[in-house]
Structure formats: C-alpha cells, structure tokens
N, C-alpha and C positions, 0 to 999 in steps of 0.2 A: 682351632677349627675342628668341627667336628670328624670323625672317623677320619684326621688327616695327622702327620707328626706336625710337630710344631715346626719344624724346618719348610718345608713345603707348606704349610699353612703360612707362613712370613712371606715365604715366593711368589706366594697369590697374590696377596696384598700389596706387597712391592710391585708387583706388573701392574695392578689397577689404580694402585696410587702415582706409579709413573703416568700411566695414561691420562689421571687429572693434573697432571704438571704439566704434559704437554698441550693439554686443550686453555690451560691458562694461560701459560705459557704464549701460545700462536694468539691468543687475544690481545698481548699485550705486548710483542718483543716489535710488532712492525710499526710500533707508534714513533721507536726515535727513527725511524726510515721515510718518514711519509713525505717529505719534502726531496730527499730524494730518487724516489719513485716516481714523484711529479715531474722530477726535471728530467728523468730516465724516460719515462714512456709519454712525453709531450701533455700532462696530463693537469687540471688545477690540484692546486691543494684539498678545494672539497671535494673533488671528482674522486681522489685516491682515499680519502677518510672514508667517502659512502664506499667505495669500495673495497674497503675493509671492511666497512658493518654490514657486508653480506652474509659474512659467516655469521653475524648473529640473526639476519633476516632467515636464513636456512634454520637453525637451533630452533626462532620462533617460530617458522611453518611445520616442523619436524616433529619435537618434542609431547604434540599431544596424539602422536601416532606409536611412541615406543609402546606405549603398555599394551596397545593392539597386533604389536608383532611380536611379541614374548609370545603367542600363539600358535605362529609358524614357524619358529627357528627356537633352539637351545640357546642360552642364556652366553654361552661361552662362545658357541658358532657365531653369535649375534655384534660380540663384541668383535670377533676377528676380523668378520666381516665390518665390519665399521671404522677399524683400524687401516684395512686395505684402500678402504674408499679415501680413506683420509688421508692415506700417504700416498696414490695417486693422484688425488687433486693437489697435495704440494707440491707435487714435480710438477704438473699442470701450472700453477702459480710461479717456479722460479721460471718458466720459458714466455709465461704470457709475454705476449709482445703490443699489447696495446690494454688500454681499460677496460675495454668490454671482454675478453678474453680471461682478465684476473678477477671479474667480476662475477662471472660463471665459474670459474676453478674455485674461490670464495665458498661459491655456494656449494655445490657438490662439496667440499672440506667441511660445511656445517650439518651436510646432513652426513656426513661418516660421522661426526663429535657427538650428536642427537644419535647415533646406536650404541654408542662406544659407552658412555654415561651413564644412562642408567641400567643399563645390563652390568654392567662392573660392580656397580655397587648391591643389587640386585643380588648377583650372587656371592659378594662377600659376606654380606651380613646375614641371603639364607642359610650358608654353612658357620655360622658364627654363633655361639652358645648367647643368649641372653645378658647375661654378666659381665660379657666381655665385651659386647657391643660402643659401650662409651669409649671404650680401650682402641679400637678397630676404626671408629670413627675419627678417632684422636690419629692413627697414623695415615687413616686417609686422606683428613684435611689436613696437614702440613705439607707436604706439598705444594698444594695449591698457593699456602701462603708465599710459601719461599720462589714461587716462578715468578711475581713481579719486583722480589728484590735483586734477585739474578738479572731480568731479561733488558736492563737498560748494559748491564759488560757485555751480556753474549752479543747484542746488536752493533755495541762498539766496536767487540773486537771482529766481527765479521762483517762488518762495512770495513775495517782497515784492512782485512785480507781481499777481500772482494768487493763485492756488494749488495744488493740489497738480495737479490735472487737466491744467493747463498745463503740468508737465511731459513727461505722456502726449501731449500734443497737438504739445509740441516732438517731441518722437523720432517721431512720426510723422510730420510734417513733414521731419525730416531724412531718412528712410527713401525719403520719395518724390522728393525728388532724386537722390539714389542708384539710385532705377530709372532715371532720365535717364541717369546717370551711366554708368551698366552697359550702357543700348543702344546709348550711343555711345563706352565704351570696350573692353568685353569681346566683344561677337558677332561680333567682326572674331577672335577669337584662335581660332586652332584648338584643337578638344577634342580631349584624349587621349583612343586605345583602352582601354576597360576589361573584363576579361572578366565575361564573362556569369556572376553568380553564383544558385546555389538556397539562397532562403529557407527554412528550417525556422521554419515558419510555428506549427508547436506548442511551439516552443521561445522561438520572440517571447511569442507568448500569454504563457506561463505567468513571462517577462520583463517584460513589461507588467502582470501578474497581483499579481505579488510587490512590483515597485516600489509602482504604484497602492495597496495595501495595507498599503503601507510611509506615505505617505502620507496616508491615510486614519486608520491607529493615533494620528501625531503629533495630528491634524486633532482627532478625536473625544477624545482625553485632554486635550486645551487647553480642550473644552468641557465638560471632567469629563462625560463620555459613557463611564465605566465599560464598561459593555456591549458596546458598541459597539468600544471600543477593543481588547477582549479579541478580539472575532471579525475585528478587522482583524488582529490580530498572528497570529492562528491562520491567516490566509487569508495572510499573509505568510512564516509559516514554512513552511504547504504547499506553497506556489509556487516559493520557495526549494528546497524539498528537489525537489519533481520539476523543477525546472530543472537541480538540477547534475546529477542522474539523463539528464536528456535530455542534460547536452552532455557528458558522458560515453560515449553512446554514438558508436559510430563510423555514420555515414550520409553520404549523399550530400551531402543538404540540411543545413546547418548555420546558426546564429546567430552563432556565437564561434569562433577556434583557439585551443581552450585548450593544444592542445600546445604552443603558445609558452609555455607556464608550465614547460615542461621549462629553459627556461634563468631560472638563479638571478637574474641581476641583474632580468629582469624578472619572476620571481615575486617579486620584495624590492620591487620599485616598486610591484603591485598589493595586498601585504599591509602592507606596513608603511610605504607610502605613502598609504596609504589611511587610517592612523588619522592621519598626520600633516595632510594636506590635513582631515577632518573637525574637528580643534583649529582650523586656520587659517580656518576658514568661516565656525565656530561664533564664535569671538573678538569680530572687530570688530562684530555684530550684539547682544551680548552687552555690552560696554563700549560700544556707544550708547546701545541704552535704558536700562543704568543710568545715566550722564549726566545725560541728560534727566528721570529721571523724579525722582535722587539730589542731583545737584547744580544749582548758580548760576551754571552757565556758559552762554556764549550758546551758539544755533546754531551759532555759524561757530567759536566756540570750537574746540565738539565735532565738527564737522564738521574743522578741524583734524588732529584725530586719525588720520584718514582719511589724511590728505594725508603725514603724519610718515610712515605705515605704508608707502604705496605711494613715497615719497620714499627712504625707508630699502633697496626693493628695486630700485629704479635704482639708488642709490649704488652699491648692495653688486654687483652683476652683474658687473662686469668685473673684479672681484679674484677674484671666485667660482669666474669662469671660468678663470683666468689658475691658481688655486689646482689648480681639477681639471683642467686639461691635463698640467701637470706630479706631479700625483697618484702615490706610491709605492705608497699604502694608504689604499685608499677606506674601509677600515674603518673608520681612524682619522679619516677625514675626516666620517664618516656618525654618529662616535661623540661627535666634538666638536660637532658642527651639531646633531644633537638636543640634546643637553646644553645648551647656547646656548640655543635654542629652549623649550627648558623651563622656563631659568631667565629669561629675559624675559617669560615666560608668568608666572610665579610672584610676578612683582616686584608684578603687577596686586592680586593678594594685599592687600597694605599699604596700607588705607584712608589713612594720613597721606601717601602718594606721590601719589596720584588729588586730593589736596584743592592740590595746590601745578600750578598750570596748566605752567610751565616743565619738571616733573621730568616730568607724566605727558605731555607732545609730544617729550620725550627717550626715555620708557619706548619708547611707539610708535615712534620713528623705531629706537630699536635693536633692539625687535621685529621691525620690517621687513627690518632685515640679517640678523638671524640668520635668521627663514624664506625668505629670497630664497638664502641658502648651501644647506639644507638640499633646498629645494623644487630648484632649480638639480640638484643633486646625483642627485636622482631623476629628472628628467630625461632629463638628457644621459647617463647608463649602464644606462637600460632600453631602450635601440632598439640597443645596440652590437656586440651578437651576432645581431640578427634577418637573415633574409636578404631582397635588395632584394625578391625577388618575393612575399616574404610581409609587408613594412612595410604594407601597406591596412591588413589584418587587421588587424593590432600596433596601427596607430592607430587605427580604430576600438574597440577591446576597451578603450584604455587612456583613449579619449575617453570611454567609457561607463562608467565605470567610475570617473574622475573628478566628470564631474556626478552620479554618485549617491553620491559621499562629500560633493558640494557640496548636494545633496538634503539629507542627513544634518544637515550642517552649520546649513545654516539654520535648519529644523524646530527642532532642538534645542534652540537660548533658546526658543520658542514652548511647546514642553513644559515645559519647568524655570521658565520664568512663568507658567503655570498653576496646576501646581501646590508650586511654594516661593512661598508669599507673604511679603513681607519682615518684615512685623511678626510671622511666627512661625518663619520659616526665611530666611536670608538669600541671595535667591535671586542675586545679584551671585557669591557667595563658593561656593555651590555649583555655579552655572555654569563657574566660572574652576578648580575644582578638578577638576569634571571634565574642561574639555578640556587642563590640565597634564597629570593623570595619563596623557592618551590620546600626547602627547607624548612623556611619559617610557617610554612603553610602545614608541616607536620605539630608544629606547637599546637594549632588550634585543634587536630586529631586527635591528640593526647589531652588537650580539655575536655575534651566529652567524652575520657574513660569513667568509671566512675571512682572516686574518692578512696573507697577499701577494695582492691584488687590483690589480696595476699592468696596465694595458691603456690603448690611444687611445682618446681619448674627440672624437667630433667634433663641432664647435662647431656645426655645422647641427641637433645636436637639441637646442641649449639653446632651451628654451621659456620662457613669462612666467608666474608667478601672480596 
C-alpha cells in the first residue's frame, strides 16, 4: 500500500476484510436459528425470516446514500462509525423480546453494514497501487467466501452453549474489536478525494418509498393481512413508476446514472442478473426450512448443505475465471451457465434425492458450481466498458440493485409459507419451481446476446456471491 510498510498495509486489509466476513457472516449464521427464534419470541416461522430480511431492507434503503456521505465524514471515521451502529443494534437483537423489536434492531444493524462497506473498500483500494489491486481484491473477497462455510458450526455450536440471542451478542462482540482494529489500523491511511456529489433527494424518497413497500406487501401477506398487502403493492407500484419517471429526467441532482444502462453488458447484468441472484437467495432459505420442518436430519446435517453450496463456489472460481479470460463467446458461455444453473435447481425437485443425505450434499455442492460460473460471469463483464471516472456510480447502482434482488430473495419463502400450506399445496415444490423457472428465464437473456461477444475481461472485477 502506498506510503505504508507492508505490515501495516496487511492490518488494513485484515480489519476490512474481517468486517466483510462479518457482514456475511450476520446474513447468514441466523438461518439455522430461525425456528427457534420462532418458538423463543411466540413468533411464525415467516414472521422471524421477514425479520431477518430487514437487515437487507436497511442495505437496500441505505446503500444509494453512501457515496453522498463520503462528503461529510473521512472514509475511516465513516467506517468506525458504522461499525458502532452495528454492534449496537446486535446487543439490540440478542435482548429483543418480541418481533417487532428485532425488526428494528435488524434494521438499524443494516444501515451500520451500508456505512461500513463501501467505505472499507473505498479506502483500501484508494491507498492501493494499481498492480496490486487484483491481489487486494483477492484478500478481500475470501472472506466473504469462507463465512457461509463456517456460519452453519458457529450457529451449532452456540445454540448448544446457549441460544439463539448468543449469536447476536457474538457479532457484536466481534464488531467491537474491529473498532479497536480500525483506530489503530485505518486513520493512519490517507482518504481519497471524492467529488462533491447533489442528492436528488425526491428521487431517494420515492427509492425508499417503493423498496419499504416492497417490503411491507411481503410482511402483511405472510400475515394473511389481505388489505393491507393490496395497498402495500399499490404504494409499491406508485413509487416505482414515479421513480423511473424521476431518474429519467435529466437534472443536476441525481440518485442513479442510469445512462450507464446504454452499455448492453451492463444492462444484461442488471436485468437478467437480477432474476438470477433472486433464484440464488431465494434457494438456500427455501431448502432449510423444508429440512427442518420435512425431514430427520440433524442441524449440522442440514447446516451441511450450506457448507456444500458455499464449498462448491470456492471450488469452481478459478476455472470460472480461467474459462472467461479466454472467452470467445460469452453467449455461449451465459447460455451453458444458466442451463447448469437451472438444472441443479431442478434436481431439488425429486423428493427421493432430498431423502438420501450423500446425493442431496452432492446436489448442493454442484449447485454451488454451477452458480459460482454464472454469478462469476455477471460480474466480471458488467464493469468492462464503464469509464474509470464513472466506476462510483456503476458500483453503487449495481450494489443497490443487488441487495434489492437479495431483498426479493428472502422475502420470498416467507410469502410462499404463508400462504402454500403443505397439507394443501406443497409449498417445498412450489417454491423450487418458482425460483427454477426465474433461472430458466436468464437462458432467454443470454439469447439475445449477440453471437461474437469476445472482449478482456479483468480479473479485478471478479466479485464473490
């Protein structure tokens, strides 16, 4: 790192790459807890899932506000402060005493993760030489990987010393060494210049408007709140329609560049990447509760599953990468990977595969490869034409834009277990068909690339899912 030793340059990077292992980490350790959360705070099972995808409801309201607070705070203050929020609202989380309490500590904990993110990375890679950047990225994302292959032991083993609440009370515990960590690694690093950008502050609203409504529809139909869900979806599509209406206009103040949608590889990453990350969200939340609620496997069994999935997309990363450097035709590359992707999706299908423990941590680990090719694939060829001066924008639009297909994603079993109940609709088999069919629905995406798409594709944007 620049003007820094290489010792203290590693320390940096170690505290921010910790920080993304804990924000993945909290995404994904309360999944084997979620039934008993329900039976801890009187709660249904989709009442405690939506209330876990608050922390992604906050990430999506949050997220398109970081690049307009890199204005008022240093880069480093930014994250510490974000780190604080965040390990407040965990202690917040392990005392909640009912839903509506862990629903709001939720959210507050999302909007600490939405400061903590991209400020981290922000200033590792402004104090980071060019050259080395693939290198930096490469120890950032590992991490990330390795917290859903961990977080099904850490949730075992701290449901058998306690329970569930001791989980919340570890990650904030971990959090608040991580502020140690950051005073005494990061306020030494200098922050890059950012320019001064203008919020369009009517076009967050009605941003904020539409998500939160979005959210609220899921919320109120899990509680058969008919009514209620009706005027969430209407207050959903209003805010929708005058949102694209705003960012359509041309003004000073802005939320979005959506002219970056004039180049196809990243219009192809935010449409038809966006049903593919909603399948991949929706999945593993979907084949746990049925698990648990269906079969005689233990927790760590089914916790397992977790580990094959996130197992399967280590594996697969360096063929993946190795495949699309040398890429002739991403077409065919985009055409095989959904196809793959659909049919590992599909195999879930076959109640006799799910009863045989050995085929269904085979199903999962080659699920993982095929969405680690796919996921990989959108990637690394949606930033390839952007220009350097305009990559902010690009990553912020395509960060926000991600957490609200992982919004999606979650919600989703939460709806489809409310209302498919098993003894009259088999809500297992209508969950998994739907997020196949949203899968299959990226083939046709990938048909209307065109035929010769050969371009460098650089290894600095491959990202993790």
């Amino acid at each position: 790192m620049k003007a820094h030793s290489c010792g203290s340059g590693h320390a940096a990077i170690l505290t921010v790459a910790s920080a993304f292992f804990l924000e993945v980490l909290d995404a994904t350790i309360m999944l084997m807890a979620i039934i008993p959360m329900a039976n801890d705070l009187g709660a249904s099972i989709s009442g405690v899932t939506l209330s876990l995808a608050t922390y992604l409801l906050a990430l999506v309201l949050f997220l398109p506000l970081s690049g307009h607070l890199f204005n008022r705070f240093a880069l480093a203050q930014q994250f510490l402060c974000g780190l604080a929020i965040f390990c407040l609202a965990s202690l917040a989380c392990a005392i909640s005493q009912n839903i509506y309490l862990l629903c709001i500590a939720r959210l507050v904990q999302g909007f600490g993760s939405a400061l903590v993110v991209p400020a981290g990375r922000a200033l590792i890679l402004a104090n980071t030489p060019k050259i080395a950047i693939p290198k930096t990225m490469a120890w950032l994302i590992a991490p990330a990987l390795v917290a859903p292959m961990v977080a099904p032991y850490m949730a075992n083993l701290l449901l058998n010393i306690g329970n569930w609440r001791l989980i919340f009370a570890s990650i904030g515990l971990f959090a608040a060494g991580l502020m140690i960590a950051c005073r005494i690694t990061l306020y030494s690093l200098p922050a890059p210049e950012t320019p001064r950008l203008q919020l369009d502050k009517h076009a967050y609203a009605l941003w904020a408007l539409s998500s939160s409504a979005l959210f609220m529809m899921f919320m109120a139909a899990s509680n058969n709140w008919l009514f209620c869900s009706v005027l969430a979806a209407g207050a959903m599509l209003y805010g929708s329609k005058r949102l694209c209406t705003r960012l359509h206009q041309h003004a000073k103040a802005q939320l979005f560049d959506l002219s970056l949608l004039n180049d196809p590889a990243f219009k192809f990453n935010i449409f038809s990447g966006s049903l593919f990350r909603i399948s991949i969200y929706a999945f593993p939340t979907l084949l746990i509760i049925h698990l648990m609620k269906n079969s005689n496997y233990s927790p760590v069994s089914i916790g397992h599953c977790l580990l094959f999935i996130f197992a399967g997309n280590l594996v697969s990363k360096p063929v993946a990468a190795r495949l699309l450097t040398g890429c002739r035709c991403l077409k065919r590359y985009f055409i095989y990977s959904a196809l793959t992707t659909s049919v590992t999706l599909g195999l879930f299908l076959f109640p006799p595969l799910l009863n045989q423990l050995p085929a269904l941590w085979l199903m999962c680990f080659l699920h993982g490869c095929a969405r680690s090719f796919q996921f990989l694939g959108y990637s690394s060829t949606a930033l390839r034409n952007v220009q350097q001066h305009r990559m902010h924008h690009a990553n912020i639009l395509i960060s926000s834009v991600m957490q609200h297909n992982a919004l999606i994603g979650q919600a989703l079993p939460a709806l489809l277990s409310a209302f498919f109940i098993p003894e009259h609709l088999p809500f297992f088999t209508i969950g998994m068909s739907t997020v196949t069919l949203a899968s299959l629905l990226t083939v046709l995406g990938a048909l209307r690339l065109p035929n010769s798409n050969r371009s460098h594709i650089d290894p600095m944007h491959f990202k993790s899912d």
